[in-house]
C-alpha positions as CSV (number, residue, x, y, z in Angstrom):
1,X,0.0,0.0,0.0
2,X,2.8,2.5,0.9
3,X,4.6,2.1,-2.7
4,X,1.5,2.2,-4.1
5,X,0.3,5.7,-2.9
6,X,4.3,6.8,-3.4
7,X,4.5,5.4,-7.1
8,X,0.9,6.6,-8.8
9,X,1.4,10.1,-7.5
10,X,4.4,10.3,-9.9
11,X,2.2,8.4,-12.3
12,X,-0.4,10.6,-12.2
13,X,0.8,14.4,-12.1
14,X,4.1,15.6,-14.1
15,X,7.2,16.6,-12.6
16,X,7.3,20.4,-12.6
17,X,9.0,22.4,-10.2
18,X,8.6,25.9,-10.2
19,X,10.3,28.3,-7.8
20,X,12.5,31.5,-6.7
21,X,15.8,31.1,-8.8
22,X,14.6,27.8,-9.4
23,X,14.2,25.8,-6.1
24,X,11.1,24.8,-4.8
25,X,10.2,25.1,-1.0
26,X,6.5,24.0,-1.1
27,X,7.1,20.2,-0.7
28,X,4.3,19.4,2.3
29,X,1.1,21.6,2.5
30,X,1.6,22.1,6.5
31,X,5.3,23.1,6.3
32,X,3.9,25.1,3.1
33,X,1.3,27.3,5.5
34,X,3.9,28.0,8.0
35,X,6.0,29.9,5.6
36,X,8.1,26.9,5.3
37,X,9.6,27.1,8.8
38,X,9.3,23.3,9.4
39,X,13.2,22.8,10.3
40,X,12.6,22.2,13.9
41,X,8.5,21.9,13.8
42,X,9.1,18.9,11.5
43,X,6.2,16.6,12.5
44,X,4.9,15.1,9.3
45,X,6.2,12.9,6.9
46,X,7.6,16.2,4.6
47,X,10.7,16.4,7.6
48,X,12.4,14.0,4.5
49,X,12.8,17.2,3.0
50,X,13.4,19.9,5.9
51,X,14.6,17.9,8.5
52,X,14.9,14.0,8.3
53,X,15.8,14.1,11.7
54,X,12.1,14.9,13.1
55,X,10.4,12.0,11.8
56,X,11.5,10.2,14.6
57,X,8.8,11.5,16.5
58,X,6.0,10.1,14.1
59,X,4.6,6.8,15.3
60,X,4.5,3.7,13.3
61,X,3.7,3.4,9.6
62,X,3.0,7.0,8.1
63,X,2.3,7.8,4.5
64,X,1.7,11.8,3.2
65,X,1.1,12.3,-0.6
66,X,-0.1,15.6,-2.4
67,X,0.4,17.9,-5.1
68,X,1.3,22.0,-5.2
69,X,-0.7,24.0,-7.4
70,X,0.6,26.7,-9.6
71,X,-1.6,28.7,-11.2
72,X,-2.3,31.9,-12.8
73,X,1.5,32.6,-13.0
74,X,2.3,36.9,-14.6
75,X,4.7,39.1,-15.5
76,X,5.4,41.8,-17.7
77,X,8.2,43.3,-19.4
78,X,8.3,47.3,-20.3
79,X,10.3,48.0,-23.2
80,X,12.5,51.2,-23.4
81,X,12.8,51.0,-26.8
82,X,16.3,51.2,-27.7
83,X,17.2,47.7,-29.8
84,X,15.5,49.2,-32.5
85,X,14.3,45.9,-33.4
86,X,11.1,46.1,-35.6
87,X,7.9,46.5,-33.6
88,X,9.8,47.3,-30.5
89,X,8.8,50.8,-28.9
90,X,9.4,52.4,-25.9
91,X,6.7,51.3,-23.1
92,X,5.2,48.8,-24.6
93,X,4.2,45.6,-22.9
94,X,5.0,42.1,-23.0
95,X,3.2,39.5,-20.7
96,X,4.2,36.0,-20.3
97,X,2.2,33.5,-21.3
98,X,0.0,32.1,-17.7
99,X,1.0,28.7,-17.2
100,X,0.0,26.2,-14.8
101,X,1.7,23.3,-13.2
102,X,1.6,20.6,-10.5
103,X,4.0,19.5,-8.6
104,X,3.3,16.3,-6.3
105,X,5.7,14.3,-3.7
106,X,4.9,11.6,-1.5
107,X,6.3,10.7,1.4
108,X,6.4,7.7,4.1
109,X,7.9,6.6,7.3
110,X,8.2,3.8,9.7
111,X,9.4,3.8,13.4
112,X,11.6,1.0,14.4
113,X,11.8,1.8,18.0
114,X,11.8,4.9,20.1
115,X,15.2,5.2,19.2
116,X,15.1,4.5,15.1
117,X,13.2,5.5,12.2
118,X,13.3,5.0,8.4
119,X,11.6,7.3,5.7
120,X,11.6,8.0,2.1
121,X,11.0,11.1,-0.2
122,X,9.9,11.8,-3.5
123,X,9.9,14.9,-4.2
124,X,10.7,17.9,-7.2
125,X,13.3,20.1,-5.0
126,X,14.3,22.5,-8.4
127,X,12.6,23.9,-11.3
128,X,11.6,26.2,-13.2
129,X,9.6,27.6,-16.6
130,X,8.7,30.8,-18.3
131,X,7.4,31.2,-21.8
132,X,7.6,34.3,-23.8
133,X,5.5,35.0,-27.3
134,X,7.7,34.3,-30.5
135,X,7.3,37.9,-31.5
136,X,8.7,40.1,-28.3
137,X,11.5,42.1,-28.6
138,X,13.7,40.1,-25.8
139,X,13.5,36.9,-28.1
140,X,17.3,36.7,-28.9
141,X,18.3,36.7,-25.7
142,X,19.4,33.9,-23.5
143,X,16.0,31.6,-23.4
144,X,14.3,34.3,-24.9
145,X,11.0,32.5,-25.7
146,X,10.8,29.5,-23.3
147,X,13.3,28.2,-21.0
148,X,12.1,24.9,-18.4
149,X,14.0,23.2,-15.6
150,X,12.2,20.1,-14.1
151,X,13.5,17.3,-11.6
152,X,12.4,14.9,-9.3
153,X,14.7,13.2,-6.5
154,X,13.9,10.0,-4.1
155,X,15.4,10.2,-0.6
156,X,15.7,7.2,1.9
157,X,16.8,8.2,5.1
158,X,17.6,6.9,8.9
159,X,17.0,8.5,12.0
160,X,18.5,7.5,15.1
161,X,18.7,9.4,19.0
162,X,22.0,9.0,20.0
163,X,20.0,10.3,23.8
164,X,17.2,11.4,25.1
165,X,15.3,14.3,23.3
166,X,18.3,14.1,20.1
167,X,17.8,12.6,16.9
168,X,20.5,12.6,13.9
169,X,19.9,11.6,10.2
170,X,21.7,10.7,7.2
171,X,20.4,10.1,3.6
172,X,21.2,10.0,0.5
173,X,19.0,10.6,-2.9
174,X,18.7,10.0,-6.7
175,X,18.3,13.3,-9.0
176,X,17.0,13.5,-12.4
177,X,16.9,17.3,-14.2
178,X,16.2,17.7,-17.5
179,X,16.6,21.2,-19.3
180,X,15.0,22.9,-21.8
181,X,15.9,26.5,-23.2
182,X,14.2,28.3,-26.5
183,X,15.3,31.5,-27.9
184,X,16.0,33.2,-31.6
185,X,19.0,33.7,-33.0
186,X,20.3,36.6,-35.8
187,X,22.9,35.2,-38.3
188,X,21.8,37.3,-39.9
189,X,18.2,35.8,-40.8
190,X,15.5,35.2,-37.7
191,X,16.5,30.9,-36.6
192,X,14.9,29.7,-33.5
193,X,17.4,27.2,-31.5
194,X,16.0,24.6,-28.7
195,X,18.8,23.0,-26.3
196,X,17.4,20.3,-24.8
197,X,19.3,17.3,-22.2
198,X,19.0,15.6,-19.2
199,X,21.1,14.2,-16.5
200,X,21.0,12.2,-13.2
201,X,23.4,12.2,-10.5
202,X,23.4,11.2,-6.5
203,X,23.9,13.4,-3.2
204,X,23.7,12.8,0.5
205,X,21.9,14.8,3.5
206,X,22.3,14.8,7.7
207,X,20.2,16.5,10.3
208,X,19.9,17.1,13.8
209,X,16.8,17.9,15.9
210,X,17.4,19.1,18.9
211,X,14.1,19.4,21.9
212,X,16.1,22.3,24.4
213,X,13.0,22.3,26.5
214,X,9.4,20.2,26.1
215,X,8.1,23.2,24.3
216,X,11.2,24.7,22.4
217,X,13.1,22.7,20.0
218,X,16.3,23.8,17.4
219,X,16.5,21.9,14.0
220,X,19.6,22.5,11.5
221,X,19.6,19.8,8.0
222,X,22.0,19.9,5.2
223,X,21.5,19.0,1.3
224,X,24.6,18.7,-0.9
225,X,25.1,20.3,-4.6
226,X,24.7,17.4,-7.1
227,X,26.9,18.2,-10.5
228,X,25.4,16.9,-13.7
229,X,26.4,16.5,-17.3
230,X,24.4,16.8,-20.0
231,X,25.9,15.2,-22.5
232,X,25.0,15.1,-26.4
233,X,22.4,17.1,-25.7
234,X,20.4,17.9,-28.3
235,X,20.3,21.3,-30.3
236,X,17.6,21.9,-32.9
237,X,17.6,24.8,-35.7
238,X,14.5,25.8,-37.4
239,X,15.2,26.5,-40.5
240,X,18.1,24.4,-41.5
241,X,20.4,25.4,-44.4
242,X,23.0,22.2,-44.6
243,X,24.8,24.1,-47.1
244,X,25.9,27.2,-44.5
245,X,26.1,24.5,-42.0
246,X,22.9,25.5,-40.3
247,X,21.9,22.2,-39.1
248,X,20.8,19.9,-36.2
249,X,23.9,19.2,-33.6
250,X,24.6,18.0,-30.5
251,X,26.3,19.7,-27.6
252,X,27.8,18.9,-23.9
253,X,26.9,21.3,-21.1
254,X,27.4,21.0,-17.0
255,X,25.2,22.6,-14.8
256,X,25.3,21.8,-10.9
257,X,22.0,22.3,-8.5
258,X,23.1,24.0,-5.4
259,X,23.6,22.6,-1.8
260,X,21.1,24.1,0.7
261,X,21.3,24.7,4.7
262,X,18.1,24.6,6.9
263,X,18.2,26.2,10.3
264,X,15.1,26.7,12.4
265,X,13.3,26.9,16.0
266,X,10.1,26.2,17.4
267,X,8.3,27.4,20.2
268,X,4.7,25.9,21.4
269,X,2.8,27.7,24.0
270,X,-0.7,26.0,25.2
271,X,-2.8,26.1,21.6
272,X,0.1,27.9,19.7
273,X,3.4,27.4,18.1
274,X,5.6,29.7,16.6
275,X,8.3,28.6,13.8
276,X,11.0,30.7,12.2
277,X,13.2,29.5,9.9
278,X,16.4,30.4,7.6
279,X,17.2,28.7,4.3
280,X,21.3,29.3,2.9
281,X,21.4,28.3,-0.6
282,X,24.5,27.6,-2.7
283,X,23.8,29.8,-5.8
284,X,27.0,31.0,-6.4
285,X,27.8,27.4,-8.1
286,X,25.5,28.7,-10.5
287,X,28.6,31.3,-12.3
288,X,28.7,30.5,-16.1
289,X,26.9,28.0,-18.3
290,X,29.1,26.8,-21.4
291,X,27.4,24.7,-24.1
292,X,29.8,23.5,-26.2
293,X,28.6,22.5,-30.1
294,X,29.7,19.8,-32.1
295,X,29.0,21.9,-34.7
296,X,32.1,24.3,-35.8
297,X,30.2,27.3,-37.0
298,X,28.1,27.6,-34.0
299,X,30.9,27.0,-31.3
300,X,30.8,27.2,-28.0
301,X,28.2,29.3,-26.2
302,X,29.3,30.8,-22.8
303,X,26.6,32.4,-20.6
304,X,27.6,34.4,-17.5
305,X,25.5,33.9,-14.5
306,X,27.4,34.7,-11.0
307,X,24.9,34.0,-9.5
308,X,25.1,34.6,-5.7
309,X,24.2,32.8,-2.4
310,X,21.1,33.9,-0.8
311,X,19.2,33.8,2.7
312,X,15.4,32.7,2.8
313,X,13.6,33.9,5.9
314,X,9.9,32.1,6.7
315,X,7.7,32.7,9.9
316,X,5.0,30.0,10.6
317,X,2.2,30.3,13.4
318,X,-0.1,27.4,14.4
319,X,-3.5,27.4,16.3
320,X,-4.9,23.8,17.6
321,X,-8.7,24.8,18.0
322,X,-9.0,21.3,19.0
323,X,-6.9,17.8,18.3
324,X,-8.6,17.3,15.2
325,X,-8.3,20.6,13.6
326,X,-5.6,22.9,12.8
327,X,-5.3,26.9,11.7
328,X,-2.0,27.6,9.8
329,X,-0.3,31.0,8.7
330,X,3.1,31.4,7.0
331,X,5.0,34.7,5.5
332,X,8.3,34.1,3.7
333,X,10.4,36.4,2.2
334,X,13.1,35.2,-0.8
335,X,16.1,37.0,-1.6
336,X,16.7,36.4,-5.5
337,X,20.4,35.1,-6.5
338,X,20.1,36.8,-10.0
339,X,22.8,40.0,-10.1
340,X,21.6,42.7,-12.3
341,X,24.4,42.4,-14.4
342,X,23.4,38.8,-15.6
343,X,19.6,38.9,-15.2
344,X,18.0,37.2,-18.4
345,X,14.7,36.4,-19.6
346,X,15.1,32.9,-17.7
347,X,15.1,34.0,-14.0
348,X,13.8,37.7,-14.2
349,X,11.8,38.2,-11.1
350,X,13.6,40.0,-7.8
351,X,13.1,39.2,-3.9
352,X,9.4,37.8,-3.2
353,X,7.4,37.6,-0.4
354,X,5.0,34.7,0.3
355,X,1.4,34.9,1.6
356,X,0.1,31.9,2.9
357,X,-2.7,30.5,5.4
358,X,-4.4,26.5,5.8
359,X,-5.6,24.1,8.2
360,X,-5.5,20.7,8.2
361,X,-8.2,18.1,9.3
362,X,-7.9,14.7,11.2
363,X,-10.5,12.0,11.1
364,X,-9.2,8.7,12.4
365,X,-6.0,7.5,11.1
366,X,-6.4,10.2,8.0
367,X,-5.6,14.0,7.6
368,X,-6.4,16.3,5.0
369,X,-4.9,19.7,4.9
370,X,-5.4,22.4,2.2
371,X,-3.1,25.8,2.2
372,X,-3.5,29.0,-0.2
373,X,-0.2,31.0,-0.8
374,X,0.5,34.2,-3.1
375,X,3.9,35.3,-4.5
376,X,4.9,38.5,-5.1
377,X,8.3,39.3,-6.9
378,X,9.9,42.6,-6.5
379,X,10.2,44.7,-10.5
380,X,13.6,44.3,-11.7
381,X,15.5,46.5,-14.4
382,X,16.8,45.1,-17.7
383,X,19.8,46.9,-18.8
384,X,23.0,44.9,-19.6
385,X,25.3,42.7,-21.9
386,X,22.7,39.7,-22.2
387,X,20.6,42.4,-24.3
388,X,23.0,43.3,-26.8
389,X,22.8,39.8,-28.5
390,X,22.7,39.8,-32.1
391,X,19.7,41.1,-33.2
392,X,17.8,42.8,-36.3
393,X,17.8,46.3,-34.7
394,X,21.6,46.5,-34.0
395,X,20.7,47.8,-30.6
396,X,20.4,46.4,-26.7
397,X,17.5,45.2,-25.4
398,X,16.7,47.0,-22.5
399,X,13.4,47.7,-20.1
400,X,11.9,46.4,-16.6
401,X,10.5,43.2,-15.6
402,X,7.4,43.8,-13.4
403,X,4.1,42.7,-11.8
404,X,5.8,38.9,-11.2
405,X,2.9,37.4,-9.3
406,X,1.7,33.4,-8.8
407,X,-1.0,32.0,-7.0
408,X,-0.6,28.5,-5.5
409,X,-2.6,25.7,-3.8
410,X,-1.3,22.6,-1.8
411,X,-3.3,19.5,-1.2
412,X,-1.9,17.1,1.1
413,X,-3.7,13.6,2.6
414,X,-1.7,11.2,5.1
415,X,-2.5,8.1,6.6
416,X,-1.6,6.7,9.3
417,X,-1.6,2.7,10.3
């Protein structure tokens, strides 16, 4: 039964992540409505991905699946005019096209003894997708119409309490990413290119819970960078013109997801608890991307990211109006790892904030838990060297990328035998 529930929700819903630079925080509804500050709260089944450690205190066989919701997904982009491109003209307005996607995981857990625990994840911890119309001014720049980022990871972990009111964990997971990037090209003539590979690769994670007091606990976890290869990937020209050796290729490109540190506390008080928690994450891994072309006249395509590290803050509140049913409230706030100087039409939004509030209901051995968030990106200027790609107007692509906003719904069901 436990494979079961874990395997068709993969079956069922694609793999889609979607999130700020592209890693993806929503992976339990509950730890969702609490702004993601689950680190030391970590009392479902979704600890596999904030804190392993905590599933300790979970009793017997637990299984959580669910899905998050992305929907309604906008943002603009307000030309300056200045590439001269045909059409272009200062303020007008370009809107992505709204796109929708689910992401599931699943989740289950077994206690051994009051001293070990077992658990595994599946889960989509990075991703990402924007899609631009064919016609905007911005579509010769780096994934210019469409760029996509998807994954999905399994986790097995074990927890163990080396003493009393301690437990430690160590994992280690399977990642799959596949890429995806669109954008036109000037040769001169108007060619649209797709890159397109995909790569697996392993990693390991450890935790430690820690209760100080019956009612204040301190959680820290750990998640290493995974490097992956993508090679003879696959690099499609429309049109193709074999005689100017405009044709179908294959390249090689690495690209390495980053390593992320969770730190958190949690403090209950009769009805309540309070949960804050800080996410590090290893962007600066993300500095250049270099495709390299077996084919000689297209070469080898550097892209300069330098990306930098960032801090994610989220606050989480809890109120038990009785045993069975919960009240949930979350804020996070999301620095974005994109400089100025290398922002693209790929990762374009600035720091967001997250909106969210859910309950969850228990009947029996079953709970059912539904949370509503809303992001909001800050507006970011476009004015640097990724706009002066090769273009029909001669001139650099500039303008601001605003009104980044998503809705989102989580859905999560656990049973407990």
């Amino acid at each position: 039964m436990v494979w079961v529930v874990l395997i068709f929700s993969f079956i069922v819903f694609p793999i889609h992540a979607y999130g700020h630079g592209f890693a993806n925080y929503a992976q339990g509804q509950k730890a969702f409505a609490l702004g993601g500050a689950f680190t030391a709260a970590a009392d479902d089944p979704s600890a596999i991905f904030y804190n392993p450690s905590g599933i300790l205190k979970l009793k017997d066989v637990q299984v959580q699946t669910g899905l998050t919701y992305f929907f309604s997904g906008n943002a603009e982009f307000v030309s300056n005019g200045t590439s001269n491109i045909p059409g272009s003209k200062n303020g007008l307005i370009t809107k992505t096209d709204s796109e929708n996607h689910v992401i599931p995981y699943a989740y289950a857990t077994c206690k051994i003894n009051d001293t070990f625990s077992m658990g595994l994840g599946i889960y989509s911890p990075f991703g990402q997708s924007s899609r631009w119309p064919d016609n905007w001014e911005g579509r010769f720049t780096t994934a210019g119409i469409e760029s996509s980022i998807e994954s999905y990871r399994v986790e097995p972990v074990a927890v163990f309490s080396p003493t009393p009111g301690v437990s430690i964990s160590f994992g280690a997971f399977f990642q799959k990413v596949e890429l995806e990037i669109k954008q036109k090209s000037w040769l001169p003539g108007e060619f649209e290119s797709i890159l397109d590979g995909r790569d697996s690769g392993v990693g390991w994670s450890t935790g430690i819970l820690i209760d100080i007091t019956d009612n204040f606990s301190l959680g820290v976890s750990y998640k290493s960078r995974i490097k992956h290869e993508f090679n003879s990937m696959t690099v499609n020209l429309e049109p193709e013109i074999p005689l100017l050796g405009i044709s179908d290729t294959t390249a090689n490109m690495k690209f390495t997801t980053p390593s992320m540190l969770f730190m958190g506390i949690s403090y209950s008080f009769r009805k309540w608890n309070f949960s804050f928690d800080t996410y590090w994450t290893e962007w600066s891994v993300q500095d250049r991307l270099i495709a390299r072309s077996d084919n000689v006249l297209l070469g080898d395509t550097v892209v300069i990211k330098n990306w930098e590290n960032t801090l994610t803050f989220g606050l989480g509140i809890q109120y038990a109006f009785s045993e069975k049913f919960h009240l949930f409230a979350g804020y996070i706030y999301d620095q974005s790892p994109v400089p100025a100087e290398t922002l693209d039409a790929m990762v374009f939004h600035g720091d967001s904030q997250v909106y969210c509030t859910g309950f969850d209901f228990t009947y029996k051995s079953f709970v059912i838990g539904i949370t509503y968030g809303y992001i909001v990106a800050n507006d970011q200027p476009f004015n640097n060297p990724v706009g002066d790609t090769s273009n029909p107007g001669g001139g650099r692509v500039t303008g601001i990328f605003e009104n980044s906003t998503q809705n989102v719904v989580s859905i999560s069901m656990k049973f407990m035998f």
